[in-house]
C-alpha positions in Angstrom: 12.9 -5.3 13.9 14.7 -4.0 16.6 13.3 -1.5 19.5 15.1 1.6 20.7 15.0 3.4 23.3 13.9 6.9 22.3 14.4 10.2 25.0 12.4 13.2 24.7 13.4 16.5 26.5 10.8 18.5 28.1 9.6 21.3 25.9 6.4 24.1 26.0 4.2 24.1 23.4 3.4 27.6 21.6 -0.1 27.3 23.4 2.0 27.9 26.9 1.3 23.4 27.7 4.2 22.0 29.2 5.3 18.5 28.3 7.5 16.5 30.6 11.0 14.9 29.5 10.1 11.2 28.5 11.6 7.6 27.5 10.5 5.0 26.0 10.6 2.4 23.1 10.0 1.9 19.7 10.2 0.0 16.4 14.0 0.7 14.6 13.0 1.7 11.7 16.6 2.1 10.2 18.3 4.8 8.2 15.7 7.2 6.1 15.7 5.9 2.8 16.9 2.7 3.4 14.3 0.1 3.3 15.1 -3.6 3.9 15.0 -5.8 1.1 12.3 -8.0 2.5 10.0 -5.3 2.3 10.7 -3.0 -0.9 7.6 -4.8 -3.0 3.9 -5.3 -2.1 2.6 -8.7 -1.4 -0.9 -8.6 -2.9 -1.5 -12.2 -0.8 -3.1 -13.2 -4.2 -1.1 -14.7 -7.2 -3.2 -12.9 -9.9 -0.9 -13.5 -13.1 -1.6 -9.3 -13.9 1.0 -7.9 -16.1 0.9 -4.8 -17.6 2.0 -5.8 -20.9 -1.1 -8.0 -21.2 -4.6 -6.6 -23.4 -7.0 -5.0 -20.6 -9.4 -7.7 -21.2 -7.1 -10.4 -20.1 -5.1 -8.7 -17.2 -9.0 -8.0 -15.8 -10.2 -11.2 -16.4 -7.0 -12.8 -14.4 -7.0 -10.5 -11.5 -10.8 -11.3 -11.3 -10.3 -15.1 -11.2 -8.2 -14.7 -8.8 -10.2 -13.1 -6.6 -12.7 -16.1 -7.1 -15.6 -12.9 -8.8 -15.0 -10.8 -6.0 -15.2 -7.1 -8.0 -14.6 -5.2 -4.6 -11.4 -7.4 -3.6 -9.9 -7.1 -7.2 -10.5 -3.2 -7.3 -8.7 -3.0 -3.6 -5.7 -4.9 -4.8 -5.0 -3.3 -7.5 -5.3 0.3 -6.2 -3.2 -0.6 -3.1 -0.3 -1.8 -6.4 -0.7 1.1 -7.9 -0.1 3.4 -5.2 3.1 1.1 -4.4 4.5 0.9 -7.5 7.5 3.4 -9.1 7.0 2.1 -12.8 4.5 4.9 -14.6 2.9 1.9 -16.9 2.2 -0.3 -14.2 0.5 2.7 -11.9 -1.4 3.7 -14.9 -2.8 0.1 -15.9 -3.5 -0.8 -12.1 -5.5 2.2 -11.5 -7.4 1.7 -15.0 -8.4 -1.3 -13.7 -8.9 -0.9 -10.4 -11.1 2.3 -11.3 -12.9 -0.5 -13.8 -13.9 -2.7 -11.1 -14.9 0.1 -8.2 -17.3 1.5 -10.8 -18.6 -2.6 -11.8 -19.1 -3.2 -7.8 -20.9 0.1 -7.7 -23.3 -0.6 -11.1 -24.3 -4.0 -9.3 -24.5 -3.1 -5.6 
């Protein structure tokens, strides 16, 4: 992405501090609401063949396999696609299963 060049005018803060006028650059991040398409679905980094029209036993048992056993890992990524997702079943399913394997890493720790 592009960088901009972003002014600030002086202002006083309620507590009486004085900040100066300032310019300098950063990341474009575009119009509000308008997110690139490259970057409107979360990358896990791990193809774990999870769908949530799948039985809980199996959608767990892929998304641990493909964390090679790693309970911790597979807990991580599927709270970080539930809190991404805009589809209630998925969000629901994820965190199901994430909360599954948080409370399996915390049994065996």
């Amino acid at each position: 992405m592009a960088q901009i060049e972003v002014h600030r005018k002086a202002y006083t803060r309620k507590d009486g501090t004085h900040v100066k006028a300032a310019t300098y650059y950063a990341k474009d991040r575009g119009e509000p609401g308008k997110t690139p398409e490259s970057q409107k679905w979360y990358q896990h980094g791990v193809d774990m063949n999870w769908s949530k029209d799948m039985v809980a036993e199996t959608r767990r048992r892929h998304a641990l396999e493909a964390h090679k056993g790693d309970e911790l890992a597979t807990a991580r990524s599927l709270q970080a696609l539930a809190n991404v997702t805009t589809d209630s079943a998925t969000k629901n399913r994820a965190t199901a299963d994430a909360d599954y394997f948080f409370s399996r890493h915390k049994e065996n720790k």
